[in-house]
N, C-alpha and C positions, 0 to 999 in steps of 0.2 A: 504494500500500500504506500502511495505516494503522500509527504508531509501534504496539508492546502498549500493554495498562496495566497500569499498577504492582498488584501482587497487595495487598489489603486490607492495614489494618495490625493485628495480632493484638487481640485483644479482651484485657483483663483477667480475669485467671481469678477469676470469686468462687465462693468458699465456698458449696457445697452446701447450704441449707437444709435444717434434720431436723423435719419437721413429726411427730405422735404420731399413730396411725391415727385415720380418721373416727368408727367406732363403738368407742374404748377408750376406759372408764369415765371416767377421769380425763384427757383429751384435753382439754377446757375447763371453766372454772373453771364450777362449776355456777351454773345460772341460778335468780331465785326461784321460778319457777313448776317446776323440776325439782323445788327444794328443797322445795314445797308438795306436788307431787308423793307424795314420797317419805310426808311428815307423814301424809299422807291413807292412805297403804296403811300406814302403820304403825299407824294408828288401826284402819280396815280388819281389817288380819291381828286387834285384838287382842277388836275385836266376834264375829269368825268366831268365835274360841277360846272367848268366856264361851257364845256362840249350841252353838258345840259339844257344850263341856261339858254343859247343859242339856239339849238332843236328845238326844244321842246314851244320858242314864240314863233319858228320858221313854221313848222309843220303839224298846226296843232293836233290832229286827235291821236297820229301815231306819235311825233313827235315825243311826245309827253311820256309815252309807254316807251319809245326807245333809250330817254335819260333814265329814266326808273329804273329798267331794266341794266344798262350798263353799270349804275353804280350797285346793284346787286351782284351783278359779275362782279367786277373787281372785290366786292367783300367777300363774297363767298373766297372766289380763287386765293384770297390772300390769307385767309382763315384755313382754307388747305396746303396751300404753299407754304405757310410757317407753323401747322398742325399749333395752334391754338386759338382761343378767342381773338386777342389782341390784332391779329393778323385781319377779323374782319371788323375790329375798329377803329382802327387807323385811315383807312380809307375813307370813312364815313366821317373822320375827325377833319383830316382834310378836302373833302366835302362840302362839310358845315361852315370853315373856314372862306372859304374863299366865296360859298352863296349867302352868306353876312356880309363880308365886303360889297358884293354884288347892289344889294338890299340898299346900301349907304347913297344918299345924293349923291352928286359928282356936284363941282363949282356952277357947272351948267344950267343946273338945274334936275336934269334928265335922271332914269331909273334907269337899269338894265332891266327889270322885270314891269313888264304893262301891269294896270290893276285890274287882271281880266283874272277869269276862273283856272285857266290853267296854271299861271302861274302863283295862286296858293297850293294848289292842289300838287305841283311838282315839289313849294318847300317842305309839306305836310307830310307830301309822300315820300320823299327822300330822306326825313329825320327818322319815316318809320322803317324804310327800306333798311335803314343805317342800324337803328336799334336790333333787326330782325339779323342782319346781317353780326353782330357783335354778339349777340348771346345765342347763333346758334352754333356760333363755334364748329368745330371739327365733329367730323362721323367720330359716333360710338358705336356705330354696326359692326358686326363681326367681321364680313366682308367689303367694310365699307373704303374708301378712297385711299386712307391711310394702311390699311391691309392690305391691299395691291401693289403699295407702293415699297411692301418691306418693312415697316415702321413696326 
């Protein structure tokens, strides 16, 4: 019969690591090409906005639907292309940005936007396009965009 053997000797208890989740915003410090990222959809949202403005008094009833729709593109795409929120708020940030300006007299006197119906309806619908576009953020489907794409 063989002696036992002596039971391991206890490990040291370490402290629990708290790592921040994989996809939260601020999880790591952003990278430059995030950071360029970001610049580019900001630029992005703010061409959609003047391209908007423009269309949507030129050609009213599509018109209206082709700004709306562009700056939905751009948020969505940018919310997939940086697989987070932020990505489709940025675009909607610059946006907002530049159809405020817009909004403002000039010395002239003159609006860029008439006080006709379409042009509420594009700033109303554009804040909402922008909101819809920021919280819905990236696919959580199983096969959804970010799944295809290896992520």
């Amino acid at each position: 019969m063989t002696p036992p053997t002596p039971p391991p000797a206890p490990r040291p208890k370490v402290p629990a690591q708290r790592t921040a989740p994989a996809g939260g915003f601020l999880a790591q410090p952003p990278r430059p090409a995030r950071i360029a990222g970001y610049v580019l959809l900001l630029v992005l949202g703010a061409l959609v906005g003047i391209a908007g403005a423009l269309v949507q008094a030129a050609w009213p009833p599509g018109g209206l639907v082709l700004a709306l729709a562009g700056l939905a593109g751009v948020g969505r795409a940018g919310s997939l292309a940086l697989d987070n929120r932020a990505g489709g708020l940025v675009p909607g940030a610059g946006w907002l940005i530049v159809v405020i300006l817009l909004t403002t007299t000039r010395p002239e006197g003159d609006y860029a936007f008439g006080a006709g119906l379409g042009s509420y309806v594009f700033l109303l619908g554009g804040m909402v396009v922008a909101v819809m576009c920021a919280t819905l953020g990236r696919s959580s489907s199983p096969g959804g965009p970010a799944a295809r794409l290896g992520k």
